[in-house]
TIDO-297840 format. One record per residue (C-alpha): x, y, z; residue in one letter; residue number from 1. Coordinates in steps of 0.2 Angstrom, whole numbers, plus 5000, padded with zeros to 4 digits. Each point is the difference from the previous one (the first is absolute). Example, Ala and Ser with C-alpha at 12.3 -4.5 7.8 and 13.67 -1.06 7.14 Angstrom:
2
+------+------+------+---------+-----+
|    X |    Y |    Z | residuo | num |
+------+------+------+---------+-----+
| 5062 | 4978 | 5039 |       a |   1 |
| 5006 | 5017 | 4997 |       s |   2 |
+------+------+------+---------+-----+
//
This chain:
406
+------+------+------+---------+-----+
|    X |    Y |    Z | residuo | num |
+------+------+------+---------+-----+
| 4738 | 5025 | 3580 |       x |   1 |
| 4985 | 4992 | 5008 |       x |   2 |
| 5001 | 4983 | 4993 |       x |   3 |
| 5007 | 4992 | 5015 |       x |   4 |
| 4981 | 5005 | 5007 |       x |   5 |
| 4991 | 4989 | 4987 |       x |   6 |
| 5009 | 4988 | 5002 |       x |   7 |
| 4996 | 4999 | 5019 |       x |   8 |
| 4985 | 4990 | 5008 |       x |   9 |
| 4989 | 5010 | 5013 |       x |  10 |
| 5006 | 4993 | 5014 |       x |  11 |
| 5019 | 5010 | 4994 |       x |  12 |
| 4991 | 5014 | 4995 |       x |  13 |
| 4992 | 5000 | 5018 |       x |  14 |
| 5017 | 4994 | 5010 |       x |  15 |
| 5010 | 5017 | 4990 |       x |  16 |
| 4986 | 5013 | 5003 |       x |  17 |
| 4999 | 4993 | 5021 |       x |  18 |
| 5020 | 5001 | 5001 |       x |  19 |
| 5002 | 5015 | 4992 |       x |  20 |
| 4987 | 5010 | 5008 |       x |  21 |
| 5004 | 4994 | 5017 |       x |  22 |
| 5021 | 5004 | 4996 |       x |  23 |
| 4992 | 5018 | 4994 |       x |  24 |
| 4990 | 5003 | 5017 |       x |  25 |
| 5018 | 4995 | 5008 |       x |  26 |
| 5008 | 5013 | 4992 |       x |  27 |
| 4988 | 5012 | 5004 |       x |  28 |
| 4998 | 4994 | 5018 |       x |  29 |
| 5018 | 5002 | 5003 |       x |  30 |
| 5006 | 5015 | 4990 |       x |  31 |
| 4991 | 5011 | 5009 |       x |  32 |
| 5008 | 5001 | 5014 |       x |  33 |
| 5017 | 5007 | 4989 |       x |  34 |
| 4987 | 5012 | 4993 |       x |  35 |
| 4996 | 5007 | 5018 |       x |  36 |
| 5016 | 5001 | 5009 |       x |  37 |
| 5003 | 5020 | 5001 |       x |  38 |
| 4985 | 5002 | 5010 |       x |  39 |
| 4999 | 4982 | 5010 |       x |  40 |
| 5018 | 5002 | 5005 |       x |  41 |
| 4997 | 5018 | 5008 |       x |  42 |
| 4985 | 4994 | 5009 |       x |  43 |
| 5007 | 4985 | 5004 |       x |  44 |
| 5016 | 5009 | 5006 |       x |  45 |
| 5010 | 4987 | 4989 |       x |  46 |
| 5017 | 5006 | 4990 |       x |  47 |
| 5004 | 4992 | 4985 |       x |  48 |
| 5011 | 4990 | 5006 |       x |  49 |
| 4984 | 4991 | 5010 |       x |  50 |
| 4988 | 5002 | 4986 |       x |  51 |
| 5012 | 4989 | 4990 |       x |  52 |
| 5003 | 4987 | 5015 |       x |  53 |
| 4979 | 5000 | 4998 |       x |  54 |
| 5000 | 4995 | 4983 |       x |  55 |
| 5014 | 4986 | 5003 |       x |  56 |
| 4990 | 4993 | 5012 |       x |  57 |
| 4985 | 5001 | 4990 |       x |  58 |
| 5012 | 4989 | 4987 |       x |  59 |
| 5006 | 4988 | 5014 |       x |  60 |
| 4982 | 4995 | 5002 |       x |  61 |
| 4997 | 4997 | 4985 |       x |  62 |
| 5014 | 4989 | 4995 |       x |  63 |
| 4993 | 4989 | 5016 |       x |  64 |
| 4980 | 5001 | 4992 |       x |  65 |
| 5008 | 4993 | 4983 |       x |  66 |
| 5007 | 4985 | 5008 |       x |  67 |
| 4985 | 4999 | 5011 |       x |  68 |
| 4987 | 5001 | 4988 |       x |  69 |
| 5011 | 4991 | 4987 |       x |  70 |
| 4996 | 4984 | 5010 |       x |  71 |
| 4982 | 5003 | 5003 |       x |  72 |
| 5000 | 5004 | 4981 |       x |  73 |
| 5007 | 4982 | 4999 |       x |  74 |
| 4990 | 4993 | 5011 |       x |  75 |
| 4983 | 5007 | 5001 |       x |  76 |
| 5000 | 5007 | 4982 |       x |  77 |
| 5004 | 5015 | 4991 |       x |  78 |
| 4984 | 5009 | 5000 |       x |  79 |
| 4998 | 5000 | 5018 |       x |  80 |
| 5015 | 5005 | 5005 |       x |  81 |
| 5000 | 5013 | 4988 |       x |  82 |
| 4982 | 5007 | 5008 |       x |  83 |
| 5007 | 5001 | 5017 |       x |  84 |
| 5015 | 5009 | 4997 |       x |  85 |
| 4990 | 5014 | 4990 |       x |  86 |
| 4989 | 5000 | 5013 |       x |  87 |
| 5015 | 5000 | 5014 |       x |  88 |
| 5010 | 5015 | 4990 |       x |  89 |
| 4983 | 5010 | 4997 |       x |  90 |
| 4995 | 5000 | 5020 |       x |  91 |
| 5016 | 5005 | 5006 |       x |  92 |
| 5004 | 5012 | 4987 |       x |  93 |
| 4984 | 5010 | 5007 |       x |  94 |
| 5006 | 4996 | 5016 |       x |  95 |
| 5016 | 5012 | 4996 |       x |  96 |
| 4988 | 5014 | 5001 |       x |  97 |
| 4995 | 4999 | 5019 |       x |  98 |
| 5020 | 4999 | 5004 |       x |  99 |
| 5002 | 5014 | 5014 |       x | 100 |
| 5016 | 4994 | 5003 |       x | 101 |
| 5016 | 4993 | 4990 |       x | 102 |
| 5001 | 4983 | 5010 |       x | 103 |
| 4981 | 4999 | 4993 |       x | 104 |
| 5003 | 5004 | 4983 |       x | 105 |
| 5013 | 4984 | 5001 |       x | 106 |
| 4988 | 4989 | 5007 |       x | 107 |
| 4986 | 5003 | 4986 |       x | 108 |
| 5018 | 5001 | 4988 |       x | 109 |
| 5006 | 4984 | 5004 |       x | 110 |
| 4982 | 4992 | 4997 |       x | 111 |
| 4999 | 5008 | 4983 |       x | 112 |
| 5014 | 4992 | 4996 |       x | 113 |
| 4996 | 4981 | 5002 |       x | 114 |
| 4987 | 5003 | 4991 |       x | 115 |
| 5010 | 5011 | 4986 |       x | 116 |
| 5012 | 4985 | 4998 |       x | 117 |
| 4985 | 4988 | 4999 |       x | 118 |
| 4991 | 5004 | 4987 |       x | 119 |
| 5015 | 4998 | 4985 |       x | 120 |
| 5002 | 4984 | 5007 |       x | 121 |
| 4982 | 4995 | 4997 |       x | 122 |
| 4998 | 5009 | 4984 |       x | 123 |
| 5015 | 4996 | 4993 |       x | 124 |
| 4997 | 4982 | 5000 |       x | 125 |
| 4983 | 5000 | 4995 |       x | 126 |
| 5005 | 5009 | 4984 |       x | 127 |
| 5016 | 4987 | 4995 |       x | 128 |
| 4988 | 4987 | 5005 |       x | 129 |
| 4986 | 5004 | 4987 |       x | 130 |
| 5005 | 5007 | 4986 |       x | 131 |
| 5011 | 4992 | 4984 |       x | 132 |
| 5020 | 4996 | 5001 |       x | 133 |
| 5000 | 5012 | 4982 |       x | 134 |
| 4993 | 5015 | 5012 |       x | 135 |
| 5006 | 4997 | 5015 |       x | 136 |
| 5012 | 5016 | 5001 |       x | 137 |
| 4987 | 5011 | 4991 |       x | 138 |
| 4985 | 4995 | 5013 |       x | 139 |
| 5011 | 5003 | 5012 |       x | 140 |
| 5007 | 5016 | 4996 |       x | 141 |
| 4983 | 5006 | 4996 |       x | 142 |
| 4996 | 4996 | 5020 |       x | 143 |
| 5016 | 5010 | 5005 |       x | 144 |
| 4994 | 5014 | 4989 |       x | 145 |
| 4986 | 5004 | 5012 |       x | 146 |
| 5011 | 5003 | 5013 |       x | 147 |
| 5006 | 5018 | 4990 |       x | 148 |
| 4979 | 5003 | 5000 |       x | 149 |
| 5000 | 4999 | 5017 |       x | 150 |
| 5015 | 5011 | 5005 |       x | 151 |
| 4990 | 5012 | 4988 |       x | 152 |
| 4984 | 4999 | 5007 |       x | 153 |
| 5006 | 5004 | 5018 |       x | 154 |
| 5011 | 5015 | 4995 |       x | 155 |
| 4983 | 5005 | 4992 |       x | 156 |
| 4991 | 4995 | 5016 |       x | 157 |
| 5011 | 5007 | 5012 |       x | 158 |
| 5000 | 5019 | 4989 |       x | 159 |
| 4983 | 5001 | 4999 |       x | 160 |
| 4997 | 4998 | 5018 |       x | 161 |
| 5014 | 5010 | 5004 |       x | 162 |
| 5001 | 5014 | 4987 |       x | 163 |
| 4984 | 5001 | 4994 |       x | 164 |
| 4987 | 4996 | 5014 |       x | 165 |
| 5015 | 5006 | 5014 |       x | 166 |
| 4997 | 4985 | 5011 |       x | 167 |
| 5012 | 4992 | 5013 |       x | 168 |
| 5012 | 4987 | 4995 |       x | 169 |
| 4990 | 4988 | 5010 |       x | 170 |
| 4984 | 4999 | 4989 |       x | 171 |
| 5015 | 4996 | 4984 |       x | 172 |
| 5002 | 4984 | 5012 |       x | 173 |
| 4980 | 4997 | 5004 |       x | 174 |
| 4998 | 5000 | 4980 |       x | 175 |
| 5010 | 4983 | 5001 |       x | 176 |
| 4988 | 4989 | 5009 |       x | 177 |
| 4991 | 4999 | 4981 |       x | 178 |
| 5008 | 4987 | 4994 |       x | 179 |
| 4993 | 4988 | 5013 |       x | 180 |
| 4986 | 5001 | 4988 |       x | 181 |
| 5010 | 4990 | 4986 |       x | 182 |
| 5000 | 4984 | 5011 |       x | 183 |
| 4981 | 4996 | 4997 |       x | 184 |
| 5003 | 5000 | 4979 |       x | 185 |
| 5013 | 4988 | 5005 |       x | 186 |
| 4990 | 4988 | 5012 |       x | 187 |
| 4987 | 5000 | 4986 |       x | 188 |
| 5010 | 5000 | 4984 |       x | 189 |
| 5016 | 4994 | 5000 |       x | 190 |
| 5002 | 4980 | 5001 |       x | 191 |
| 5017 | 4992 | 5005 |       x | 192 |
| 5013 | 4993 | 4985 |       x | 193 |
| 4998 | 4982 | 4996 |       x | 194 |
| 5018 | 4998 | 5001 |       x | 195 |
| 4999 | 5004 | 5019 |       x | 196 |
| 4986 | 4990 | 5003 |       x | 197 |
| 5011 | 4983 | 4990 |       x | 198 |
| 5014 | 5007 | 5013 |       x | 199 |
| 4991 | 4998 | 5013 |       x | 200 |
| 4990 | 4984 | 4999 |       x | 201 |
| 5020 | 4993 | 4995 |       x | 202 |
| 5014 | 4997 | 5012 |       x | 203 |
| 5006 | 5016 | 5004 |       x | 204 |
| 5020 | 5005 | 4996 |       x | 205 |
| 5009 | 5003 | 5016 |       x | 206 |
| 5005 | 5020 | 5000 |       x | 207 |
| 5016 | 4996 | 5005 |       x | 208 |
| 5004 | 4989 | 4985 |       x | 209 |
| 4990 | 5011 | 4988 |       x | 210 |
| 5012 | 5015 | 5005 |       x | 211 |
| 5014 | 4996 | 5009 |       x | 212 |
| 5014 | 4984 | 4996 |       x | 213 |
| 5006 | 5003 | 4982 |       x | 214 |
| 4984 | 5015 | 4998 |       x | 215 |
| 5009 | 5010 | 5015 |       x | 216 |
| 5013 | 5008 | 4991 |       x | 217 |
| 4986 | 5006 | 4986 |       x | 218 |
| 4988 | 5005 | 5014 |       x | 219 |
| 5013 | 5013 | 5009 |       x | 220 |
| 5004 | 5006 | 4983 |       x | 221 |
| 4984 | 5001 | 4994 |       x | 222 |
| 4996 | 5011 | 5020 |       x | 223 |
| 5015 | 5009 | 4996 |       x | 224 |
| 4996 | 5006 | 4983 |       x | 225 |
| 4982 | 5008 | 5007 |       x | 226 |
| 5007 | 5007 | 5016 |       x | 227 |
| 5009 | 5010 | 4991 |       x | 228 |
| 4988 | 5005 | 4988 |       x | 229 |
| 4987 | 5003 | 5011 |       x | 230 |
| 5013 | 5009 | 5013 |       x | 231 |
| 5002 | 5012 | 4984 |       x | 232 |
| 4981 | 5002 | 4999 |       x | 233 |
| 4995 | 5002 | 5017 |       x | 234 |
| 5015 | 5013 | 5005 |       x | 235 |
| 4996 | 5010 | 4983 |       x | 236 |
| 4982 | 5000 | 5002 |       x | 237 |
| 4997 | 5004 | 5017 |       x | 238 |
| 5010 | 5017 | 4999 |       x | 239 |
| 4998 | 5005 | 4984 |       x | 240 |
| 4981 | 5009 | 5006 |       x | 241 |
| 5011 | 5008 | 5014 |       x | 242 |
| 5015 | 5004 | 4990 |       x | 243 |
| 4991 | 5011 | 4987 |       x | 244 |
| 4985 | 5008 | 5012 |       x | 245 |
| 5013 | 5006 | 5013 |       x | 246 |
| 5006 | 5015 | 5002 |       x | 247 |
| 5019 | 5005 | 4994 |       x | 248 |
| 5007 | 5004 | 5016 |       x | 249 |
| 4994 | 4981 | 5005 |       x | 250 |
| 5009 | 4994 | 4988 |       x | 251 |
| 4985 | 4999 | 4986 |       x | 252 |
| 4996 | 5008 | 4982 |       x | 253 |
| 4984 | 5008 | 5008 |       x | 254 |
| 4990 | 4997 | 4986 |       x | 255 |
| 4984 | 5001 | 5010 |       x | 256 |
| 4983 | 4987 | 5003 |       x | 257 |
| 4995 | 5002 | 4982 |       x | 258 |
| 5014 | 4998 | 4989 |       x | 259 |
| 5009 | 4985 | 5013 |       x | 260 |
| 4980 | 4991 | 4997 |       x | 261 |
| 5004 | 5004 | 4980 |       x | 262 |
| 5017 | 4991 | 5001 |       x | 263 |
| 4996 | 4984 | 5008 |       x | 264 |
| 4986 | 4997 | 4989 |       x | 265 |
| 5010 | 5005 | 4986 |       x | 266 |
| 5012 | 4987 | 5006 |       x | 267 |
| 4989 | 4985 | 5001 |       x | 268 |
| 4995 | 5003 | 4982 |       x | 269 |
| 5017 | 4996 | 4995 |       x | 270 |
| 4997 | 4986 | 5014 |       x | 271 |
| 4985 | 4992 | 4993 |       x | 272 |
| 5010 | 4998 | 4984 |       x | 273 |
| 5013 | 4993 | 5007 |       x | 274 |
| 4991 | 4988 | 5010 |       x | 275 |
| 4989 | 4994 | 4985 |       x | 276 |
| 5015 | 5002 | 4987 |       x | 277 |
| 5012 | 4987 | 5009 |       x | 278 |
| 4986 | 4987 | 4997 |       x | 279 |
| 4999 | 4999 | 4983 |       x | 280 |
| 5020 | 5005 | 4998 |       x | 281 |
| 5003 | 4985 | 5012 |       x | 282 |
| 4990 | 4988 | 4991 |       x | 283 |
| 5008 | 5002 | 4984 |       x | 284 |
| 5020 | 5002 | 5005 |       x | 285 |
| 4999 | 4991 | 5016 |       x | 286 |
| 4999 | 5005 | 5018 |       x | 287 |
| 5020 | 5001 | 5004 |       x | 288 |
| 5005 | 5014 | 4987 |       x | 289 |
| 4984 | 5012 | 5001 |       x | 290 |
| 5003 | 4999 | 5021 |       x | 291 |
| 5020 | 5003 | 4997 |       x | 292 |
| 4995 | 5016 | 4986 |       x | 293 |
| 4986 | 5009 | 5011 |       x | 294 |
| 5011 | 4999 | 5016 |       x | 295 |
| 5014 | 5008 | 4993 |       x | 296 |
| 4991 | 5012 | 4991 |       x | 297 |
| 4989 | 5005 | 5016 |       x | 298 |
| 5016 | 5000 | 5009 |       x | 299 |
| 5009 | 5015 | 4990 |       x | 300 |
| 4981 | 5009 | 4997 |       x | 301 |
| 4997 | 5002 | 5017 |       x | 302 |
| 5016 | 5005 | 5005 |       x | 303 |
| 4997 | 5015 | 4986 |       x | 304 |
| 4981 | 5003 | 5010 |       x | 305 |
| 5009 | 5005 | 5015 |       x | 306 |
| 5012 | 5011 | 4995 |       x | 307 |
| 4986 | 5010 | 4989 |       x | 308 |
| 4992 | 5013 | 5009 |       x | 309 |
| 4993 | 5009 | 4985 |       x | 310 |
| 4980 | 4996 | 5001 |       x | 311 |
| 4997 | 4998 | 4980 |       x | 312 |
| 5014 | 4989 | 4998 |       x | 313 |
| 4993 | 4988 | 5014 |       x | 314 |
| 4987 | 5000 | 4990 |       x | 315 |
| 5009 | 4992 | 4986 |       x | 316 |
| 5010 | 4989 | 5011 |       x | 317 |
| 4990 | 4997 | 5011 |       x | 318 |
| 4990 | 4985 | 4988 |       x | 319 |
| 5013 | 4995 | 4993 |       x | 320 |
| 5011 | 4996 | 5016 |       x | 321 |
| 4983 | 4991 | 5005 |       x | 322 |
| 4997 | 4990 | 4986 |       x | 323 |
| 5017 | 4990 | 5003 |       x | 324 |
| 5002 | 5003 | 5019 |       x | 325 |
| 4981 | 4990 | 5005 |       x | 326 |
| 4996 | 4991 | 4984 |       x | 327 |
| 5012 | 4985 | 5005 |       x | 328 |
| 4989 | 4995 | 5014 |       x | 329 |
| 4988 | 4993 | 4988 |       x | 330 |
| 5014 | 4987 | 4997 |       x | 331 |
| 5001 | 4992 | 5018 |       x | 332 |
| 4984 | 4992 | 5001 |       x | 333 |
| 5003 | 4990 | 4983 |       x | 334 |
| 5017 | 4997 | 5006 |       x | 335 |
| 4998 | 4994 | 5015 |       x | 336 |
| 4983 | 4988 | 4996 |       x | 337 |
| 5010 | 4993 | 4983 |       x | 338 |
| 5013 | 4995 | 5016 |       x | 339 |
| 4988 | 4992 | 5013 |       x | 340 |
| 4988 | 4986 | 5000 |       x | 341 |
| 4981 | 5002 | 5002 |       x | 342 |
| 5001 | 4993 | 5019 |       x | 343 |
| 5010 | 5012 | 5004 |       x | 344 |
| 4998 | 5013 | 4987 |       x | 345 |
| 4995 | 5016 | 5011 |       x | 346 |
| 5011 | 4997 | 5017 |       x | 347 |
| 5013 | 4999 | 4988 |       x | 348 |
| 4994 | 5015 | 4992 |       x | 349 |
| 4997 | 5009 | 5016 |       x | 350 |
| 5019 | 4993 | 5009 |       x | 351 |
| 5009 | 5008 | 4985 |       x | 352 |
| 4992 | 5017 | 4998 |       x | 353 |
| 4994 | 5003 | 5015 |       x | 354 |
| 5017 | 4996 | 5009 |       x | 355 |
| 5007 | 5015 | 4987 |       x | 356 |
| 4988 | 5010 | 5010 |       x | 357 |
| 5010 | 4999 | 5015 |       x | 358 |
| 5014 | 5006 | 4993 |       x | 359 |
| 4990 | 5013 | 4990 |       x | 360 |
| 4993 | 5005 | 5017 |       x | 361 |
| 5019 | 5008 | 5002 |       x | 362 |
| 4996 | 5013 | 4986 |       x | 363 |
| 4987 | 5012 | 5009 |       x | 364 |
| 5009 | 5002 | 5015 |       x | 365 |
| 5019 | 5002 | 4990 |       x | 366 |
| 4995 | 5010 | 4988 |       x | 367 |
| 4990 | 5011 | 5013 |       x | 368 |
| 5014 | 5001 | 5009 |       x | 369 |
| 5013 | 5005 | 4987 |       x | 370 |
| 4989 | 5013 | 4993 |       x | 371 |
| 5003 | 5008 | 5016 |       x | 372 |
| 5020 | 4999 | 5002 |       x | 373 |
| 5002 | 4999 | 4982 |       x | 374 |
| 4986 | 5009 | 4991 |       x | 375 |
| 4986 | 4990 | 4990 |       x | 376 |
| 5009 | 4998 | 4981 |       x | 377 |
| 5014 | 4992 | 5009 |       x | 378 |
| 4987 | 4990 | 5010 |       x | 379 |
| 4991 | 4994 | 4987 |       x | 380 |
| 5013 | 4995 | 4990 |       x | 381 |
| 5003 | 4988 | 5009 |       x | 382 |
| 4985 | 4990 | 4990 |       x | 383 |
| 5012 | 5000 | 4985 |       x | 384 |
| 5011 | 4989 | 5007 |       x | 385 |
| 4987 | 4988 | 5006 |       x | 386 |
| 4995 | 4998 | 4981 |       x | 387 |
| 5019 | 4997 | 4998 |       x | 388 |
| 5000 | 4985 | 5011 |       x | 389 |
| 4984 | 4991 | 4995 |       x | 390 |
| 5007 | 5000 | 4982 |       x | 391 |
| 5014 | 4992 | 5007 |       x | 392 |
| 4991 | 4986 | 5009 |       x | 393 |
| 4992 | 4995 | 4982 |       x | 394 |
| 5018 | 4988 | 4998 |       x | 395 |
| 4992 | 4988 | 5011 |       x | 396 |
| 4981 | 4999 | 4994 |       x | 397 |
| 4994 | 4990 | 4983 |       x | 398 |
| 4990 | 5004 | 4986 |       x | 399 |
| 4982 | 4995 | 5004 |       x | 400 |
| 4990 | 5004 | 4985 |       x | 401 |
| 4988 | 4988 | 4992 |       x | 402 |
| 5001 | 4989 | 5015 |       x | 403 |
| 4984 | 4987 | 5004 |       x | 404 |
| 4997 | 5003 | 5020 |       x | 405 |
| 4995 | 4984 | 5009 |       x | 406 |
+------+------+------+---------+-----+
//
């Protein structure tokens, strides 16, 4: 299982372990805001209809730090602008605690979010760029793993400090600023791939030419395909705390702190799986027909998950449906580099999944909104169909396997 490691050179080694911690202090950074809604909505005086307008917004931001932060990645290398937008998504995480209003907590939110969508701009490209063609998807998918470790690790975070120590929401948020801590390992540790340095001491490939004339159709698919995966995600994910927390007569299961903390973590098990599984799968079949099966499979999974309101049996479900409905994403970073030239490797990166995010930034806000005309099963079943459509958009993207990025 860990051959792909040996046959590594430090410098690999070293690029995997700096994306994938800094894409697991992402997830932490900004799931916790899903695990403290209840309470920072009451305070707040939000519904949630505005909680989920919040969370799109964070998602807005985000898809404009990917492309930002895609060209400083290009530009200024990938370690750097992979130390400023930990450092810029740990600050302003923290900040989220002082918010005495809702207009504040935007503010901090939308900050959070360039540096959200920065980071798998940087850290994606870094890991394409140093580790073997053979093991590309499984490096890769090993990065995207970490993001279920982080999800886990604030739902931990955020019920210790809430269940256990009985703390305000607002120290769950202060917690965040931790990661800031990562970036000096980075400065110190982590060199820049030699492709990039090649890239850039060459003549650069325009971005329009690398992405749009006879690229442009495959770039909108390829945006298409992870908008609507990632709307899936983000509209699932971000009510799912709230849907089995709450009480019935607001439309939850009303299972209570504890066993909603148990759930989620139970869930990002099957994730982790997922997430590392797909690498090794994609690998071996190709990148096109294990995308296509996990989609389809998350798409009828999850639509079982929200009409199940028997807590044993979430527990079943639950990893399962999480294991086919995440692990994809350790597809797009492979995907997407097998696609794009070195020059313009992580703009190109950041432009295709971070414009999904502006889409995705729809889900928080309509399936908040539908859970309160329409109830949250129906809500988040919208997600389902989401998985339906990316599966679709797979027509018009390539097999990419065993390419030799240049």
């Amino acid at each position: 299982m860990f051959t792909f490691w040996r046959e590594a050179d430090r410098s690999a080694r070293r690029a995997l372990v700096a994306a994938s911690l800094g894409w697991m202090l992402d997830s932490f950074d900004v799931m916790l805001y899903a695990l403290v809604l209840p309470p920072l909505m009451a305070e707040l005086g939000m519904n949630a209809s505005v909680g989920g307008q919040m969370q799109s917004l964070t998602l807005v931001a985000s898809a404009a730090g990917g492309l930002l932060f895609g060209v400083v990645a290009d530009r200024w290398g990938r370690t750097r602008a992979l130390m400023l937008s930990v450092l810029m998504y740990s600050v302003f995480t923290a900040a989220c605690g002082f918010a005495a209003t809702a207009v504040q907590l935007a503010v901090f939110r939308v900050f959070l979010g360039i540096g959200m969508g920065g980071e798998w701009a940087s850290g994606a490209a870094l890991v394409s760029e140093t580790w073997p063609d053979r093991h590309r998807g499984t490096a890769m998918a090993w990065m995207q793993s970490s993001w279920a470790i982080g999800f886990a690790l604030a739902t931990t975070v955020s019920w210790l400090v809430q269940s256990v120590l009985g703390l305000d929401w607002r120290v769950v948020f202060f917690v965040g600023v931790a990661p800031a801590l990562f970036t000096l390992w980075i400065r110190t540790s982590v060199e820049e791939p030699a492709l990039w340095r090649k890239a850039r001491a060459a003549a650069r490939v325009p971005i329009g030419q690398a992405i749009g004339g006879p690229m442009l159709g495959l770039t909108v698919a390829l945006a298409l395909m992870n908008a609507c995966t990632l709307f899936a995600y983000w509209g699932f994910n971000t009510w799912v705390p709230t849907y089995l927390s709450s009480s019935v007569d607001k439309g939850g299961i009303g299972l209570g702190r504890d066993t909603m903390t148990a759930l989620v973590n139970a869930n990002q098990v099957g994730t982790w799986f997922g997430y590392v599984t797909f690498g090794y799968v994609s690998d071996r079949i190709g990148r096109k027909r294990t995308y296509v099966g996990y989609l389809l499979l998350a798409a009828a999974l999850v639509l079982a998950y929200t009409w199940t309101r028997n807590a044993w049996a979430l527990f079943g479900l639950g990893p399962v449906a999480s294991f086919f409905a995440t692990g994809h994403f350790s597809g797009f970073g492979a995907v997407s580099a097998e696609l794009y030239p070195t020059s313009v490797r992580a703009t190109a990166q950041g432009l295709t999944y971070n414009s999904g995010r502006i889409v995705s930034a729809f889900a928080p806000w309509l399936i908040g909104s539908l859970s309160v005309t329409h109830g949250f099963p129906v809500a988040l079943s919208v997600s389902s169909l989401a998985f339906i459509l990316a599966a679709l958009f797979w027509f018009f993207i390539p097999e990419t396997r065993g390419r030799t990025i240049a």
